[in-house]
C-alpha positions in Angstrom: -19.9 8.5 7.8 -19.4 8.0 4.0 -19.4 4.7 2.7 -15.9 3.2 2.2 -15.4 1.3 -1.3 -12.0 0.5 -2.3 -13.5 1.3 -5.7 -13.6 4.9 -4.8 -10.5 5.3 -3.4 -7.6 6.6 -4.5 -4.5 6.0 -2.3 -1.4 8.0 -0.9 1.2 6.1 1.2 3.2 7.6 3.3 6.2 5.8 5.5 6.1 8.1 8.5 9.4 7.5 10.7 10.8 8.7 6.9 8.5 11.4 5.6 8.7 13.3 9.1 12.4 13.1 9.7 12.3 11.0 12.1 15.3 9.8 13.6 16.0 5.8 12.8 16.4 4.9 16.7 13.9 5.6 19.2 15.5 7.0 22.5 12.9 8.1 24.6 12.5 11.5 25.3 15.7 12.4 23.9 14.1 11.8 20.2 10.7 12.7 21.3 9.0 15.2 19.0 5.9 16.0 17.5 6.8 15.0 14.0 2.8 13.6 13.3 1.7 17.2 12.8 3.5 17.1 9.0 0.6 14.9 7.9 -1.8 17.6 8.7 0.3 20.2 7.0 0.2 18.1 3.7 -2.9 17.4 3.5 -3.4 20.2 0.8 -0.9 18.9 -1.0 -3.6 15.5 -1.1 -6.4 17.5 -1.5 -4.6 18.8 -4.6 -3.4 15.7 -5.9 -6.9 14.4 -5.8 -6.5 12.4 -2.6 -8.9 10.9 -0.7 -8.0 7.5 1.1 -4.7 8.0 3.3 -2.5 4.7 4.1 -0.1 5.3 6.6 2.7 2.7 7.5 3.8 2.0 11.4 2.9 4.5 13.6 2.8 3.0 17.0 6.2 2.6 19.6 8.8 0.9 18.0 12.7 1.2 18.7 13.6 1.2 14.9 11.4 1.2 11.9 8.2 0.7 12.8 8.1 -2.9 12.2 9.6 -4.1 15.3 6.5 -2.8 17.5 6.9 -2.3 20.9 3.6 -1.3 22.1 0.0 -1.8 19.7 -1.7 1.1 21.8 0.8 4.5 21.7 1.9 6.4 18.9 5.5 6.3 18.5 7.4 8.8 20.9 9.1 9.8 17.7 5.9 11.5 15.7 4.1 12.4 19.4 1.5 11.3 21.8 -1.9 9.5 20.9 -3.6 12.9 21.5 -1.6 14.4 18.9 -2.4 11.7 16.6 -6.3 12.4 17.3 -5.9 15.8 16.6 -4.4 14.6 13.0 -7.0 12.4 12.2 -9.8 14.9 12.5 -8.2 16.8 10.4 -8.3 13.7 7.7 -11.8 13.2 8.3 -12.9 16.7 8.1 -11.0 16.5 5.1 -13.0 13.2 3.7 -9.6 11.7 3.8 -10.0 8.0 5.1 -7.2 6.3 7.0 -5.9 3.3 7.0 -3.3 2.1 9.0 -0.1 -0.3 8.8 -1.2 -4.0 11.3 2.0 -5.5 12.0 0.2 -9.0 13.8 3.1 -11.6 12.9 5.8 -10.1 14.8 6.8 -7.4 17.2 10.0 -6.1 18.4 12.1 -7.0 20.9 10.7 -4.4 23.6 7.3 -5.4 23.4 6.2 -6.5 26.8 5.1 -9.9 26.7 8.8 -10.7 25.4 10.7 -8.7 28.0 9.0 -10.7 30.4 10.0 -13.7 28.7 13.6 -12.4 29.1 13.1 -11.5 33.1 11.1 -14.3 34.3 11.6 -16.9 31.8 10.3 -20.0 32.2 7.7 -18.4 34.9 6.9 -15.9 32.7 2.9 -15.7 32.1 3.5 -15.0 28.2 5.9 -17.8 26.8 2.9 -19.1 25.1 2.3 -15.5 23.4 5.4 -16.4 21.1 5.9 -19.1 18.6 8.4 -21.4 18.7 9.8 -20.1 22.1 12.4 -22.8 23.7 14.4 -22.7 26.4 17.0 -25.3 25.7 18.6 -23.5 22.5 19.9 -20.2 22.5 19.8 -17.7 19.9 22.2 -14.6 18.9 21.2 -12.2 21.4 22.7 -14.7 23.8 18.8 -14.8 25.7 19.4 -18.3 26.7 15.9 -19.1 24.9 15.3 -19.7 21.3 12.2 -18.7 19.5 10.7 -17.8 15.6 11.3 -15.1 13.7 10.6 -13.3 10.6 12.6 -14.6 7.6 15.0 -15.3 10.6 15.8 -11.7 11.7 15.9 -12.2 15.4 14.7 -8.3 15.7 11.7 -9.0 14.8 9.7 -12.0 17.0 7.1 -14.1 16.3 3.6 -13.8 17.7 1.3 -16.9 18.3 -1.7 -15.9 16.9 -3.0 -19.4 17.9 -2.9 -18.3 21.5 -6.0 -16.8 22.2 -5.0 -14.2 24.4 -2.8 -12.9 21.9 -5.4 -12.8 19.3 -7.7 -11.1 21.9 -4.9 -8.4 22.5 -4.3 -7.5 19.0 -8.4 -7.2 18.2 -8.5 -4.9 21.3 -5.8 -2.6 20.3 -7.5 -2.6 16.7 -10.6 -1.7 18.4 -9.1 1.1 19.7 -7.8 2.5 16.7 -11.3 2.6 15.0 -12.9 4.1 18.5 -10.3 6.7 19.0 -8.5 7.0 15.8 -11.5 6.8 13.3 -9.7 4.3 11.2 -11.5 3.1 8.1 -8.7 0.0 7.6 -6.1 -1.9 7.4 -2.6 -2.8 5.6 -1.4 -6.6 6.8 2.2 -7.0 6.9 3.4 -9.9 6.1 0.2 -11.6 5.4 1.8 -14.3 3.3 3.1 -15.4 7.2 0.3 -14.9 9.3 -2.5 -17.9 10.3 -5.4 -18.0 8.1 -7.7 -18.4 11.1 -6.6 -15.2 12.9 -7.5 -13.6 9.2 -10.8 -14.9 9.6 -10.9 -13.9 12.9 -10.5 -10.1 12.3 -12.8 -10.4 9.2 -15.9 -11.1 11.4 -14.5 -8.8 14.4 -14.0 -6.0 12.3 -17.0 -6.4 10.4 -19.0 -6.4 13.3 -17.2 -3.3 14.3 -17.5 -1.3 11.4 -19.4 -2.7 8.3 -17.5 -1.3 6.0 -14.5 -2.0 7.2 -11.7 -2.3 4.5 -8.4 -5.4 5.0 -6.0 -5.3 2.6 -2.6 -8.0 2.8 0.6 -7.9 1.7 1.2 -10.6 -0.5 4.3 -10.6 -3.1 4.0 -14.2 -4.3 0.7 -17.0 -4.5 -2.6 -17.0 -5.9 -4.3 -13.9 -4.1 -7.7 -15.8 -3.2 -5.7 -17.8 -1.2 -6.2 -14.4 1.5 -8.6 -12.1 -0.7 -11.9 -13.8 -0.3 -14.9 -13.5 1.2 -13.8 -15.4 4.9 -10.6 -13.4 4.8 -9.1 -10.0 3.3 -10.8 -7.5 0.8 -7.6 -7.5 -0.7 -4.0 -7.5 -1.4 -1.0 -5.9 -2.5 -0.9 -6.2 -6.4 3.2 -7.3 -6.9 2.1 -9.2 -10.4 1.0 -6.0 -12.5 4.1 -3.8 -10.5 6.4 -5.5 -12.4 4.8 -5.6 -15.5 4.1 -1.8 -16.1 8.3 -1.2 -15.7 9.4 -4.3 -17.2 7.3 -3.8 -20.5 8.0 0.1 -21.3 11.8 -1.1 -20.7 11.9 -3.9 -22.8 9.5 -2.3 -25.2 7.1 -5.1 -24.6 3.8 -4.0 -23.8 2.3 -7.7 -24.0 3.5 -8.3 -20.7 1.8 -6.1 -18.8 -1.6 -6.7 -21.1 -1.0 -10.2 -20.7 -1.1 -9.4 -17.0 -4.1 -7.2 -17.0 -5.9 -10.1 -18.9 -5.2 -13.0 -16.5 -6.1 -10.5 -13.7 -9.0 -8.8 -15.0 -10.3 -10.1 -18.8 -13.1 -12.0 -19.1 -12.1 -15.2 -17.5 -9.3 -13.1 -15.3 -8.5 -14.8 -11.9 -9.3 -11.4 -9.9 -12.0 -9.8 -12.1 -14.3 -9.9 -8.9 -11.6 -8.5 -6.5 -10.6 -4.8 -6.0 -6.5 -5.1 -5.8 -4.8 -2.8 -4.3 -2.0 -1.4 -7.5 1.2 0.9 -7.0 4.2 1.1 -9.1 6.4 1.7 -6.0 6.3 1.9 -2.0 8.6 1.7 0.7 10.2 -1.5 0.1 11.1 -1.1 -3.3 12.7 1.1 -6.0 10.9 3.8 -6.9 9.3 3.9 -10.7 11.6 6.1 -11.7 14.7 4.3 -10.7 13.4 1.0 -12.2 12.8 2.8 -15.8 15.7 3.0 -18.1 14.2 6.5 -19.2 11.6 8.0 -17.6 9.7 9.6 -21.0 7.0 7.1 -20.2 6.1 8.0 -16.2 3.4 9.6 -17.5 2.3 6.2 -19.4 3.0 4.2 -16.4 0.0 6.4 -14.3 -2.4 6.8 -17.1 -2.4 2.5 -16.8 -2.1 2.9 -13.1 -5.4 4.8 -12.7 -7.3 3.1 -15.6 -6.8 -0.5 -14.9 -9.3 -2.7 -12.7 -8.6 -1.9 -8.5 -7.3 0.8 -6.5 -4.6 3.2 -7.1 -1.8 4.3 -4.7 0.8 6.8 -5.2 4.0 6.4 -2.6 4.8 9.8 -1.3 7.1 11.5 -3.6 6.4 9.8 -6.2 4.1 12.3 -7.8 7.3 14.3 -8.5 8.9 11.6 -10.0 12.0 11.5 -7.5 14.2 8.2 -7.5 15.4 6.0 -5.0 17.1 2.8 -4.5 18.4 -0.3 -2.4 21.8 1.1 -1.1 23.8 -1.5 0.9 20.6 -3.6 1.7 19.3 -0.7 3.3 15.5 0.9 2.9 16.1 4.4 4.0 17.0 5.8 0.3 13.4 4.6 -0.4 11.9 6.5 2.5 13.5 10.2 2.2 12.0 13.2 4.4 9.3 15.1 2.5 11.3 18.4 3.3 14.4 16.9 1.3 13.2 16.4 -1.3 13.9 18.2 -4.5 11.2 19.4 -7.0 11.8 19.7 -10.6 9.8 21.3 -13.5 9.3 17.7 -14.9 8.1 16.8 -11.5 5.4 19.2 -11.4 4.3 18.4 -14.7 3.6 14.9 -13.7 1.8 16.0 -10.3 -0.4 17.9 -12.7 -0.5 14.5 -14.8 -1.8 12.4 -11.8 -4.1 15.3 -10.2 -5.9 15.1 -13.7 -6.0 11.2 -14.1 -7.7 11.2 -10.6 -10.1 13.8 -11.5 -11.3 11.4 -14.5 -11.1 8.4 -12.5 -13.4 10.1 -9.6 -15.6 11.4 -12.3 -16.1 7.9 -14.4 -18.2 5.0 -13.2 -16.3 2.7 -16.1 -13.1 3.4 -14.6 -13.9 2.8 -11.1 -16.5 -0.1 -11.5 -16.3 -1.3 -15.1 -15.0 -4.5 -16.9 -12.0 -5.2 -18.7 -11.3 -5.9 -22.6 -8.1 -5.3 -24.7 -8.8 -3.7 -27.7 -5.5 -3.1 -29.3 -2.2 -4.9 -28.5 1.5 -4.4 -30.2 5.0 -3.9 -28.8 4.6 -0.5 -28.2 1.1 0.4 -27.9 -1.9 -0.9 -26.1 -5.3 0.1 -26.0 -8.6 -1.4 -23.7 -11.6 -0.3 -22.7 -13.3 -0.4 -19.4 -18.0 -0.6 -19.5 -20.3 0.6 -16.9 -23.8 0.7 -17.7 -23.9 2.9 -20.4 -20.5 4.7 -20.2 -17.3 3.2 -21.8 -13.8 4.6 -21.0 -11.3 3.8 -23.7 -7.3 4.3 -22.3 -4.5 4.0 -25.3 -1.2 4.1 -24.5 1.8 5.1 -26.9 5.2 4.1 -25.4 7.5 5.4 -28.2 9.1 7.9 -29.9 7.4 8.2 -32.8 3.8 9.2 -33.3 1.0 6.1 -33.3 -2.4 6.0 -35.3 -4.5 3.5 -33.8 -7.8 2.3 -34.8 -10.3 -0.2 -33.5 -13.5 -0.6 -32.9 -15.9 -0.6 -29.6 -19.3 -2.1 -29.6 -19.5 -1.8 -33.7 -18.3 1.9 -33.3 -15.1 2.7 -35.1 -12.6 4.8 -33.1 -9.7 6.3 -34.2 -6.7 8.1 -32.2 -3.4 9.9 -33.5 -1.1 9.2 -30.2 2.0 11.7 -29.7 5.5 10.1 -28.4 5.5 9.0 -25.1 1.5 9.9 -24.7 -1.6 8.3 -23.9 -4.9 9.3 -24.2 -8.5 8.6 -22.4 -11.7 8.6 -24.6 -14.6 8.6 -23.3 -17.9 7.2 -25.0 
């Protein structure tokens, strides 16, 4: 087993009800296929990318998208059986492609057992303390005669207690058995923001005992990040501060913005320099990169910063081709196309080849992986910093206009200059 550092990793998402054509409702047998087996087929497509950590959104019985689980322990009738899904991840690890896998714990769906018991037996029912906020003298829009929590008040998608023990006990079990059977190295919290502190700490020390190494990374859009990245709780979260700052500053050709951002994460007295955060420029929930950028001359930029800057890469699938997508009608399926429809350009391949090269250096660079952070060279348009290892120091400048930049600074007394082209960055390494 090789030892799993977020430092080392470099991520690939994929949304799998979307990349495998899935169809959006689940209806049994009639939808039943074994869509899983596309993850195996692209795993050359990783390996070429430069791949080696694999985070895969919902993959277990749901009736819609994944979110609304219905059962912890089967892999959605949609993308096959649980022995189909063992088959897959072999092929990962064979691969030294680590998995980590989507843990939906604050809410499931509305055919998850415990709450169509509620519905049957009500009041008698032996789970109305698995769900928060259950009552019985409201009603909701269903028209169950009961009320109970929600997420963000979509009645879909109910509310777990995860101050009940029993459902705490159920939800470790289940992740138990995706680390015995699966060989999952993680996971991805949804909704973390949401979820009880004490069931975080709870499935630190499980998981820890379970598998040292063990990696617990938690969506979080909004709040100081220690608040759930820290040593009782998560590894890490989802990095929705620096997201925003790589589009926003190329757009509004204002690159202190995202510096600023990279120094109150990462500088000297940054607020995360000891955490590995988990970076991506787009995913399944939001516009992808090349939507949000009034041109897209600077994509390249965008990943040279992505796979520079202190924490962990992740590419969303697609992505490396530099497809678009948007919001349509408050709807997420635009953002979560099926990998066989989507179309390839000659730009697209160029900035595959882009990324398959950054992660090369990055794999290659102990600075880049493990080093510090200091700015070296800050204007409207261009940036510069350095990241310092030991005895290696990775220099990353960054040119986000159209006309040609001559930059010079110095590192550790030593003079460095670079001629940048339009729209180009450049890694030096000394």
């Amino acid at each position: 087993m090789k030892n799993y550092i977020a430092n080392e990793s470099i991520y690939y998402h994929i949304y799998p009800i979307g990349f495998t054509g899935a169809p959006f409702k689940n209806e049994g047998e009639k939808t039943a296929a074994k869509r899983i087996y596309k993850i195996s087929e692209h795993i050359p497509h990783l390996k070429r990318l430069g791949i080696n950590a694999l985070y895969l959104g919902p993959v277990f019985e749901s009736k819609y998208h994944g979110y609304d689980t219905a059962d912890y322990r089967s892999l959605d009738s949609r993308l096959g059986t649980n022995e189909d899904f063992e088959k897959v991840c072999k092929e990962l690890e064979e691969n030294d492609i680590d998995l980590i896998l989507d843990g939906v714990f604050n809410h499931v769906g509305r055919h998850f057992f415990a709450f169509e018991d509620i519905k049957k037996n009500r009041e008698a029912s032996p789970y109305c303390s698995w769900i928060s906020g259950l009552r019985f003298d409201m009603n909701n829009s269903y028209n169950d005669g009961f009320h109970y929590d929600a997420w963000q008040g979509h009645e879909e998608l109910v509310k777990l207690n995860l101050r009940n023990e029993d459902v705490v006990n159920y939800l470790l079990e289940s992740v138990d058995m995706w680390i015995e059977r699966f060989g999952i190295k993680g996971l991805r919290l949804d909704a973390a923001d949401c979820i009880d502190k004490d069931f975080f700490k709870k499935l630190r020390q499980h998981t820890t005992k379970k598998r040292p190494d063990f990696w617990l990374m938690g969506e979080i859009i909004h709040g100081d990040y220690r608040q759930w990245a820290n040593k009782e709780m998560l590894h890490s979260v989802t990095n929705y501060e620096m997201h925003k700052g790589y589009y926003s500053g190329v757009n509004d050709k204002n690159m202190f913005e995202p510096a600023h951002g990279l120094l109150r994460e990462y500088g000297d007295w940054g607020l995360y320099k000891d955490l590995v955060l988990y970076n991506f420029v787009d995913n399944h929930d939001i516009n992808r990169i090349s939507s949000y950028l009034n041109n897209t001359d600077n994509l390249k930029n965008i990943y040279t910063m992505l796979f520079t800057v202190p924490g962990t890469p992740s590419i969303y699938y697609g992505s490396e081709y530099g497809i678009k997508g948007k919001k349509e009608n408050h709807s997420d399926a635009p953002l979560r196309p099926c990998w066989d429809d989507i179309e390839i350009t000659q730009e697209g391949k160029e900035l595959f080849e882009h990324i398959a090269k950054l992660a090369n250096i990055r794999k290659s660079s102990k600075a880049l992986k493990y080093g510090d952070y200091k700015q070296v060279h800050l204007e409207s348009e261009a940036f510069a910093f350095s990241r310092s290892k030991d005895n290696e120091t990775a220099v990353v400048a960054v040119n986000i206009s159209g006309a040609e930049k001559n930059l010079c600074f110095y590192i550790n007394g030593r003079e460095i200059k670079t001629q940048l082209k339009p729209y180009s960055s450049e890694i030096i390494m000394i």
